[in-house]
N, CA, C and O of each residue as an XYZ file, in Angstrom:
648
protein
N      23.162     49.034    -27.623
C      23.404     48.868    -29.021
C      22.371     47.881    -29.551
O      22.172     46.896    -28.839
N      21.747     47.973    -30.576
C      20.692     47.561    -31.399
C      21.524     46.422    -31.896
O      22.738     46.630    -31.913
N      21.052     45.142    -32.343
C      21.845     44.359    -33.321
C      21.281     44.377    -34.785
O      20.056     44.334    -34.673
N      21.498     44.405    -35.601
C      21.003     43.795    -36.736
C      21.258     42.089    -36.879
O      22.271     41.393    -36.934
N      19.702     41.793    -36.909
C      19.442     40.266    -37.165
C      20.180     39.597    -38.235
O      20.102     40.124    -39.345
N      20.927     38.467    -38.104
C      20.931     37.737    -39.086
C      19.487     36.774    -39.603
O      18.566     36.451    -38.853
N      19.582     36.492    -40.857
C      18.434     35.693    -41.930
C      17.717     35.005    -40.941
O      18.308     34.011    -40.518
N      16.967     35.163    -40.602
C      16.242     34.223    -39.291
C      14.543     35.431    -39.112
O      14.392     36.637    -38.916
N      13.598     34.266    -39.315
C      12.113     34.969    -39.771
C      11.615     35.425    -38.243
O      10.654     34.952    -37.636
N      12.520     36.467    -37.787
C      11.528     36.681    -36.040
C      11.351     38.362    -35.940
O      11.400     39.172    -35.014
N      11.160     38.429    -37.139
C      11.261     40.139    -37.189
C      10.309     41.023    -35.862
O      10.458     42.175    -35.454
N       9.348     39.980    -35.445
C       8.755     40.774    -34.080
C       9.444     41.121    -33.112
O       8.889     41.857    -32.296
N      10.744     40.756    -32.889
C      11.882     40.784    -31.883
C      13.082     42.230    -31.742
O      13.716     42.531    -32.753
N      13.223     42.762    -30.874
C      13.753     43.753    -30.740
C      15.328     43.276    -29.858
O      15.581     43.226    -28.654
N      16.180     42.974    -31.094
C      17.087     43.036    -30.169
C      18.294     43.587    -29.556
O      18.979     44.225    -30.356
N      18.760     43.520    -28.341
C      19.976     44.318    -28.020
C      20.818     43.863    -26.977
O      20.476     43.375    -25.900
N      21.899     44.063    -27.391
C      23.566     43.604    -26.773
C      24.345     44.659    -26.190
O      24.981     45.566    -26.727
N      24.102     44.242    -24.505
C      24.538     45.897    -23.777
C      25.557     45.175    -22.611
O      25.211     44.268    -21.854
N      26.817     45.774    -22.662
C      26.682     45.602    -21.106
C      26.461     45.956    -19.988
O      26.530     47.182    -20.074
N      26.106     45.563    -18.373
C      25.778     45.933    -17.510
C      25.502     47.331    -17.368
O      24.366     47.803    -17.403
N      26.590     48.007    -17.201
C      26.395     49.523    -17.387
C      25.345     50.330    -18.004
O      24.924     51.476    -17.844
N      25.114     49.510    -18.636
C      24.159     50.117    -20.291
C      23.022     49.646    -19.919
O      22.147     49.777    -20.774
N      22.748     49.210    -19.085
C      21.380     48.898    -18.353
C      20.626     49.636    -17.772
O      21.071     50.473    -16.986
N      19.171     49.496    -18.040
C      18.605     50.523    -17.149
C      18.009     50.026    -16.198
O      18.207     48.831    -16.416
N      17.159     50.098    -14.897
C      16.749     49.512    -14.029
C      15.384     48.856    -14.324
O      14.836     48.215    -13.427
N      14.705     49.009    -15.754
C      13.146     48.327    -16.371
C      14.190     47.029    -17.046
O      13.651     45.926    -17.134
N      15.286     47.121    -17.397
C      16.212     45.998    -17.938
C      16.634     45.042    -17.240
O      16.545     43.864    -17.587
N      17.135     45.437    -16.190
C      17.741     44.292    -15.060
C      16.533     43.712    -14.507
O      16.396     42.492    -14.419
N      15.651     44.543    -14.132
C      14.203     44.269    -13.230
C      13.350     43.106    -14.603
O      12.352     42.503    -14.208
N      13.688     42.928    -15.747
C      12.958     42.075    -16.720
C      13.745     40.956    -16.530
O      13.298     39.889    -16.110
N      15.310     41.228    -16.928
C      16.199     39.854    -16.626
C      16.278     39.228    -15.362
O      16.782     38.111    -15.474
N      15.999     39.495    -14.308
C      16.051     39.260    -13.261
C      15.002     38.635    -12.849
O      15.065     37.856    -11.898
N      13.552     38.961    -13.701
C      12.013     38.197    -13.426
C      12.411     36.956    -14.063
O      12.585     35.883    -13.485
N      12.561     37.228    -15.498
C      12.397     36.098    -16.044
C      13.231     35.246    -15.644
O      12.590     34.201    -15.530
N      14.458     35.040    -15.317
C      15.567     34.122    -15.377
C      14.892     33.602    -13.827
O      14.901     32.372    -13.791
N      14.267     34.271    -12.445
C      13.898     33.853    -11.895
C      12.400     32.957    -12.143
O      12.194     32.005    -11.390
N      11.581     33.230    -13.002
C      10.389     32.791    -13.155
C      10.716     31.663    -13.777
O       9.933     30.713    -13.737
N      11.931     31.576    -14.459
C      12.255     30.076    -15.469
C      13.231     29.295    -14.750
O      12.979     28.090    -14.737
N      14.311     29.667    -14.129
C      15.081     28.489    -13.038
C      14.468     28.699    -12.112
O      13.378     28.307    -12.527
N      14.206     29.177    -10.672
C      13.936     28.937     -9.792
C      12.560     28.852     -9.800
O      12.298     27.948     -9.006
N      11.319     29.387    -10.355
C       9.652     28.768    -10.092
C       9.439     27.377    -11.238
O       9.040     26.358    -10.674
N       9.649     27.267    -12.640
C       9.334     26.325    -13.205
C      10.267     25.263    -13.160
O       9.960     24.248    -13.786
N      11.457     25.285    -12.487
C      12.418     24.118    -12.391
C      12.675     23.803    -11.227
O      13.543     23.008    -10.867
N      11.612     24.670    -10.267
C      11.536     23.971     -8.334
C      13.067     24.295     -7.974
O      13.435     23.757     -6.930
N      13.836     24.916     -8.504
C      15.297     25.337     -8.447
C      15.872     26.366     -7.651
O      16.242     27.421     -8.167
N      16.020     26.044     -5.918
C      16.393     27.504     -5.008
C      17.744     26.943     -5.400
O      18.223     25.811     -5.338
N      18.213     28.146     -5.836
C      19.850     28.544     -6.214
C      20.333     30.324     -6.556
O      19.656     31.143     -7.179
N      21.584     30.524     -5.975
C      21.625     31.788     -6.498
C      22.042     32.578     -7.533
O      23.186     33.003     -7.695
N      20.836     32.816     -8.414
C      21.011     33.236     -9.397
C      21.919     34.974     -9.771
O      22.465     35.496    -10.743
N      21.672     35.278     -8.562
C      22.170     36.880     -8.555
C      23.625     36.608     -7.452
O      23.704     36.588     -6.223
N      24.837     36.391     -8.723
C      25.850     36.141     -8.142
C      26.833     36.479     -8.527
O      27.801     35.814     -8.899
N      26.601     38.087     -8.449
C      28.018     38.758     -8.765
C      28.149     39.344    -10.435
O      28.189     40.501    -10.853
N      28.196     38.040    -11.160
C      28.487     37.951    -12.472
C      27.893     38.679    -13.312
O      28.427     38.932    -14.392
N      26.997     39.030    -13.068
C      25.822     40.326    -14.179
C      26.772     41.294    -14.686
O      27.112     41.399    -15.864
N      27.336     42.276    -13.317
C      28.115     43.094    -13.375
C      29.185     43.425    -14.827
O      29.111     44.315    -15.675
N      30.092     42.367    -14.667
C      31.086     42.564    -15.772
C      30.657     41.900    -17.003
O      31.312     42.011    -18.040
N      29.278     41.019    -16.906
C      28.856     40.464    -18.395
C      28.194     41.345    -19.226
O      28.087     42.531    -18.913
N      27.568     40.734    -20.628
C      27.330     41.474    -21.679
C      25.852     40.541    -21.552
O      25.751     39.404    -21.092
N      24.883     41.313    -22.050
C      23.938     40.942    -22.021
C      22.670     40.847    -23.498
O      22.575     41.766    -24.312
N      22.152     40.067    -23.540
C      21.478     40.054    -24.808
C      20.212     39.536    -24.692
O      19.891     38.418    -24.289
N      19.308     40.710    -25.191
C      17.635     40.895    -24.712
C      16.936     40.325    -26.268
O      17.366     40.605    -27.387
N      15.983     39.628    -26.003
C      14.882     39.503    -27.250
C      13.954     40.299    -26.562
O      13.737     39.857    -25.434
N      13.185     41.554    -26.906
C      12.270     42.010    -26.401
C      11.017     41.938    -27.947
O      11.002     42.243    -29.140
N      10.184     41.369    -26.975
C       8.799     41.001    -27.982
C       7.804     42.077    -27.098
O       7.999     42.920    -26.222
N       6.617     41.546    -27.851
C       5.465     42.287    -27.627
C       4.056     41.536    -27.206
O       3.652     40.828    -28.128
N       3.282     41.521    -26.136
C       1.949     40.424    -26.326
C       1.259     41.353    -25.500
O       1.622     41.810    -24.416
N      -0.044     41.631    -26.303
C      -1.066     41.645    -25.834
C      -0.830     43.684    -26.106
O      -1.678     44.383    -25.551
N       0.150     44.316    -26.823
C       0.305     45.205    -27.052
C       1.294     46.144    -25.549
O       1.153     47.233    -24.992
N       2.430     44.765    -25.373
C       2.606     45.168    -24.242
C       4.016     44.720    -23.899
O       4.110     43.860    -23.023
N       5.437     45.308    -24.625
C       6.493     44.975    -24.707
C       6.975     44.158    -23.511
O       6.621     44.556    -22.402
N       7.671     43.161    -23.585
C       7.887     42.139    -22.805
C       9.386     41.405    -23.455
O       9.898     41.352    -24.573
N       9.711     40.938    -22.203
C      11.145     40.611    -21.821
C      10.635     38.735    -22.812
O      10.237     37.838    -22.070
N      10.734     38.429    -24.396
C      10.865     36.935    -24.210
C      12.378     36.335    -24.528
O      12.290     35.130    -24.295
N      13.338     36.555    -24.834
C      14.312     35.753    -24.558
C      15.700     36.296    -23.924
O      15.769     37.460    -24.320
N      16.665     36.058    -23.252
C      17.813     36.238    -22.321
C      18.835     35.136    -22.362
O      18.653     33.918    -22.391
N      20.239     36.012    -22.358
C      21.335     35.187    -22.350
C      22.729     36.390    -21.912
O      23.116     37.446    -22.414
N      23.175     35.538    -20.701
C      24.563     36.512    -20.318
C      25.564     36.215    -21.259
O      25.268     35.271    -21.990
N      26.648     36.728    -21.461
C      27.895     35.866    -21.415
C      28.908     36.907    -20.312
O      28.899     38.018    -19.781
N      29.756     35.632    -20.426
C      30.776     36.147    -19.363
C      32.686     36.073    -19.981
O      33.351     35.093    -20.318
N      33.004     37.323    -19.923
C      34.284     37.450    -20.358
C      35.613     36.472    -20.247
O      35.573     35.520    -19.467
N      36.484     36.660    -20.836
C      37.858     35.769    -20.000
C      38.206     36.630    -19.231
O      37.892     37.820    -19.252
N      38.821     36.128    -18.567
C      39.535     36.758    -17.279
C      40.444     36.109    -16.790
O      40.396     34.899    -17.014
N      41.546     36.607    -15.993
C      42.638     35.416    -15.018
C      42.400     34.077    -14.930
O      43.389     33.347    -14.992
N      41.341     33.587    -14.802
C      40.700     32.231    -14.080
C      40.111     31.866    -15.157
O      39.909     30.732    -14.721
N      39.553     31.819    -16.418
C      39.086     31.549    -17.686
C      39.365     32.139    -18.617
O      39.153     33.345    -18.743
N      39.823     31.515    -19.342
C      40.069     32.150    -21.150
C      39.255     32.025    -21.968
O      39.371     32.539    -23.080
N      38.408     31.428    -21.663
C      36.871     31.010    -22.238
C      35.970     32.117    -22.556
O      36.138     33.133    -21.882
N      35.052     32.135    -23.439
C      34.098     33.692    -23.053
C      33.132     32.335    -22.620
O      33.384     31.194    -23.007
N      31.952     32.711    -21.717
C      31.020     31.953    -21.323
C      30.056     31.864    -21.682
O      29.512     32.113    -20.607
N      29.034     31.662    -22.518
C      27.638     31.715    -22.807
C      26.539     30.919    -21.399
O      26.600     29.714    -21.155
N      25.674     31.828    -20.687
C      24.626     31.076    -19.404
C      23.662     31.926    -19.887
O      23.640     32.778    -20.776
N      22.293     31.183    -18.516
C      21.185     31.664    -18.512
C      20.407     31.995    -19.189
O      19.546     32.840    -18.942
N      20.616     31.145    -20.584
C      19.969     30.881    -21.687
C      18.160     30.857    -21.314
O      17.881     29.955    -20.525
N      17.182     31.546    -21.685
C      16.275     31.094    -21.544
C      15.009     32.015    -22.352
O      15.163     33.085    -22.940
N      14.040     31.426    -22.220
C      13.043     32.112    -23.093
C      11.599     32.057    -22.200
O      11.190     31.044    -21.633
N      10.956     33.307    -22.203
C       9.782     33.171    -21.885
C       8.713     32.382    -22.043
O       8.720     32.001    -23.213
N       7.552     31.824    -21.308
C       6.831     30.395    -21.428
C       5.810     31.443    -22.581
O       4.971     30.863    -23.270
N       5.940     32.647    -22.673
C       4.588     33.198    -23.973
C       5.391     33.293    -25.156
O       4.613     33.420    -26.102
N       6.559     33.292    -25.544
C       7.533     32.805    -26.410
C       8.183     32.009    -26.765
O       8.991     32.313    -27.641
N       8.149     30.535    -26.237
C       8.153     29.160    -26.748
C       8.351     28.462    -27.934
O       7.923     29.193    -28.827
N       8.857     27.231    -28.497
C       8.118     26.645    -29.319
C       8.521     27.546    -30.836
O       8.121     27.214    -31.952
N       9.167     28.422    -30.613
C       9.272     29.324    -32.284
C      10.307     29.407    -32.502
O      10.646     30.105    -33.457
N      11.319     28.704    -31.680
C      12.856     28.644    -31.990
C      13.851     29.612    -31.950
O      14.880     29.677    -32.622
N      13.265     30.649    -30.748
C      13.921     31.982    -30.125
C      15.340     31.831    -29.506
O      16.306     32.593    -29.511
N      15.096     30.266    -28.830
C      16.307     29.777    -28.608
C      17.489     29.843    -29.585
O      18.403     30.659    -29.466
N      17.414     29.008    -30.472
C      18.118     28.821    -31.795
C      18.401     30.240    -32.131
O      19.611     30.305    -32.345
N      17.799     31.516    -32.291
C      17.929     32.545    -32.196
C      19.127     33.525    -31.682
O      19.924     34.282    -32.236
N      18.867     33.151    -30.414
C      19.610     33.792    -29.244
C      21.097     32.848    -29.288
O      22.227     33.308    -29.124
N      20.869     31.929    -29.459
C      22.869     31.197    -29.981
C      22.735     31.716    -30.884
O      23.346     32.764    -30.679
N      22.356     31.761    -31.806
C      23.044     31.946    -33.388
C      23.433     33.536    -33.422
O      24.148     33.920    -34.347
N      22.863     34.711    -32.183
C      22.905     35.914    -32.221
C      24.094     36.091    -31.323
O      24.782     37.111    -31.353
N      24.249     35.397    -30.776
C      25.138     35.287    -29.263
C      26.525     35.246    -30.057
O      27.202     36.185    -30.474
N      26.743     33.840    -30.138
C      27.788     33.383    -31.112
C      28.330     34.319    -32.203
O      29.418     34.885    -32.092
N      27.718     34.420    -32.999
C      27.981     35.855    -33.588
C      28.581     37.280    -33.157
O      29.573     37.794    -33.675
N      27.864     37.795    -32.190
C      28.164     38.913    -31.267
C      29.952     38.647    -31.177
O      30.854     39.233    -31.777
N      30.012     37.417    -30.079
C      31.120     36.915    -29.514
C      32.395     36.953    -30.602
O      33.566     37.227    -30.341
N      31.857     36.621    -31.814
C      32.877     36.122    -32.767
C      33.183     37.247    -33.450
O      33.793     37.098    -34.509
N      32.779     38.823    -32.934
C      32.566     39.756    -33.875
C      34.039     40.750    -32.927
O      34.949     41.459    -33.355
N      33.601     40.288    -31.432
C      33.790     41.690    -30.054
C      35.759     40.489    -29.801
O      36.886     40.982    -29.820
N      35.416     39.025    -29.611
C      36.524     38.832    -29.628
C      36.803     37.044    -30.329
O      36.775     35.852    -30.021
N      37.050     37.943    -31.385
C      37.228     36.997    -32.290
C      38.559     35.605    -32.031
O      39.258     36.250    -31.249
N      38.903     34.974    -32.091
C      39.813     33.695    -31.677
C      39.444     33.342    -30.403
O      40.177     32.473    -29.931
N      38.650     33.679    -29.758
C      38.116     33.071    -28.302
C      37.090     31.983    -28.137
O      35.947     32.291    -28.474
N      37.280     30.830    -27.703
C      36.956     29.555    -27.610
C      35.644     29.549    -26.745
O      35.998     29.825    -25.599
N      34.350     29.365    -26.787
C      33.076     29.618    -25.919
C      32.746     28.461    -25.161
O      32.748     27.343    -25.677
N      32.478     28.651    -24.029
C      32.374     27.613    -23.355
C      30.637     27.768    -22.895
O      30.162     28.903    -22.937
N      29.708     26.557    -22.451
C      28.883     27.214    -21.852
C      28.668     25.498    -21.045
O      29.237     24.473    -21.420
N      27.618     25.630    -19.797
C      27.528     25.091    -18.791
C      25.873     24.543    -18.649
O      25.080     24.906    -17.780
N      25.624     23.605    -19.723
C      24.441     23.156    -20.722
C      23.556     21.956    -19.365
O      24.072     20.882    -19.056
N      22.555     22.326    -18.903
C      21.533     21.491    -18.513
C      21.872     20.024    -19.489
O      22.123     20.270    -20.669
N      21.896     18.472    -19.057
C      22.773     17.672    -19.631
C      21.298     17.476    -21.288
O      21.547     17.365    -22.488
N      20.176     17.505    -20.716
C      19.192     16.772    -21.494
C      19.162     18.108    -22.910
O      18.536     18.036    -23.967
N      19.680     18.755    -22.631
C      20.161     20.073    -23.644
C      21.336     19.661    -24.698
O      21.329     20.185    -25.812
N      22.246     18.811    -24.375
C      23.309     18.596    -25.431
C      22.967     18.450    -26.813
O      23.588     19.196    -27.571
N      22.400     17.921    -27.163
C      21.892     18.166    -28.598
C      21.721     19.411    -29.257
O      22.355     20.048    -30.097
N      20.465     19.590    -28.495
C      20.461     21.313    -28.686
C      21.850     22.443    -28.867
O      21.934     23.394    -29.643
N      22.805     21.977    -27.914
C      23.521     23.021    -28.163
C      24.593     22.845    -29.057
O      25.373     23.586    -29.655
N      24.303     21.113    -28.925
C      25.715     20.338    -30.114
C      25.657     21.003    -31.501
O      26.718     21.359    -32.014
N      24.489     21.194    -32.144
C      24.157     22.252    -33.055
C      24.629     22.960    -34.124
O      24.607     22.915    -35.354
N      25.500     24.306    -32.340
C      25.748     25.062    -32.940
C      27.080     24.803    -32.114
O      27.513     25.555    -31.241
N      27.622     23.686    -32.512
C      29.220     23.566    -32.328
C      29.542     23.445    -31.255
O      30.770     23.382    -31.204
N      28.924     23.348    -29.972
C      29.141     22.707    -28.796
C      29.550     21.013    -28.359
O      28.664     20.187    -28.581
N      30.525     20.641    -27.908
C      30.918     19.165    -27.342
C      31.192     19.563    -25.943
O      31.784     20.545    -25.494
N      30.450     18.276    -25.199
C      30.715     17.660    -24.371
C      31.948     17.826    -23.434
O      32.268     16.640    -23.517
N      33.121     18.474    -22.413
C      34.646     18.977    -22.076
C      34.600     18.126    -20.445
O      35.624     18.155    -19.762
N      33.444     17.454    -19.965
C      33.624     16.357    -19.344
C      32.104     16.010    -18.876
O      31.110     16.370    -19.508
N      32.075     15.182    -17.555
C      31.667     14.065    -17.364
C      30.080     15.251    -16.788
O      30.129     16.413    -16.385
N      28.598     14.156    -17.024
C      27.573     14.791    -16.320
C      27.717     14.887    -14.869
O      28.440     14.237    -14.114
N      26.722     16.013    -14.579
C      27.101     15.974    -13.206
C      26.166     16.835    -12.386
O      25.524     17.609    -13.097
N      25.953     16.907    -11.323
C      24.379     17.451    -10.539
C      24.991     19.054    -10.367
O      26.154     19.451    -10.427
N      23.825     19.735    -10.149
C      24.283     21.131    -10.411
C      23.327     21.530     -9.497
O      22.418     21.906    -10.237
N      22.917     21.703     -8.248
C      21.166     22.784     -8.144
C      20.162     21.287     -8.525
O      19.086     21.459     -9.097
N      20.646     19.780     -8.136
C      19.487     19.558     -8.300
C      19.596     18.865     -9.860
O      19.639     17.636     -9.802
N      19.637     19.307    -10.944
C      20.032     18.930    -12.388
C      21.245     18.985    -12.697
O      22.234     19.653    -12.391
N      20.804     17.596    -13.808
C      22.126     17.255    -14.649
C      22.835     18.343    -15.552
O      22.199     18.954    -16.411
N      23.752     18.489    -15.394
C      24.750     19.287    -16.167
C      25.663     19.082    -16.902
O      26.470     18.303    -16.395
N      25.984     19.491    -18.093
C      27.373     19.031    -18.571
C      28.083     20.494    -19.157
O      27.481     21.305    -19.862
N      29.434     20.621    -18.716
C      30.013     21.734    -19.474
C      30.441     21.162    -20.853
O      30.974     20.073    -21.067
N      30.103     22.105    -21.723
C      30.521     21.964    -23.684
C      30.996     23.148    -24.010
O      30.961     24.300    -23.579
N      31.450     22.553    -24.888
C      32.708     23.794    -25.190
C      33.025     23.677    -27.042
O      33.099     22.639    -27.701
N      33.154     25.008    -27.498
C      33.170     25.274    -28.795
C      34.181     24.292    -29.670
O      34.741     23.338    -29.132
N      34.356     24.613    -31.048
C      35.614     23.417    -31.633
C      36.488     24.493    -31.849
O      37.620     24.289    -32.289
């Protein structure tokens, strides 16, 4: 499914909100580079990123273009409630190093959030914020739900919607 953008100047961006299923194997094989090329090579970060969770999440692609040559620049899972969380989850927030700097980030919450608030509306978002990130995500309505704490190496803090 295609989204239509909210007011936000990134019209080069192609985006779409699928879940797993709805994936094709040039899709997973992009999310799967990048999220590896950005936690585990630029953050020195061996951890396992391919853990299960893809499966039942929903997924949301910024697909750009450089050099005349469609490309994976921004990614974000979320993850449902279920038995063990009532939370929907927002992770794996990240953006390509050739897409930077233009506030794709800001983007991808403000598209995310939305999505979420559309598919299940009264559900409280939680997400699991790198600690030097709180600001950033304080934002867009994220606090602090306890104490920092090492994760893989980095500081972490879980925040959670109002």
């Amino acid at each position: 499914m295609t989204l239509q953008s909210p007011a936000l100047p990134l019209p080069q961006f192609d985006w779409q909100w699928k879940p797993f299923e709805a994936l094709d194997a040039r899709e997973v094989y992009a999310m799967l580079k990048l999220r590896s090329d950005a936690f585990v090579v630029e953050q020195h970060c061996v951890y396992g990123d391919i853990d299960g969770l893809d499966l039942d999440a929903w997924h949301l692609f910024a697909w750009g273009e450089r050099n005349g040559v469609r490309e994976l620049a921004g990614y974000l899972r979320v993850l449902l409630p279920d038995a063990d969380d009532a939370d929907v989850r927002i992770g794996r927030v990240v953006t390509s190093q050739n897409h930077r700097g233009i506030k794709l980030g800001n983007a991808l919450l403000e598209r995310a959030i939305a999505q979420i608030a559309r598919q299940w509306p009264h559900v409280r978002m939680r997400l699991h914020a790198q600690a030097h990130l709180q600001k950033f995500y304080g934002a867009f309505g994220f606090a602090p739900v306890g104490e920092i704490h090492e994760e893989d190496g980095i500081p972490h803090v879980w925040m959670r919607s109002a």
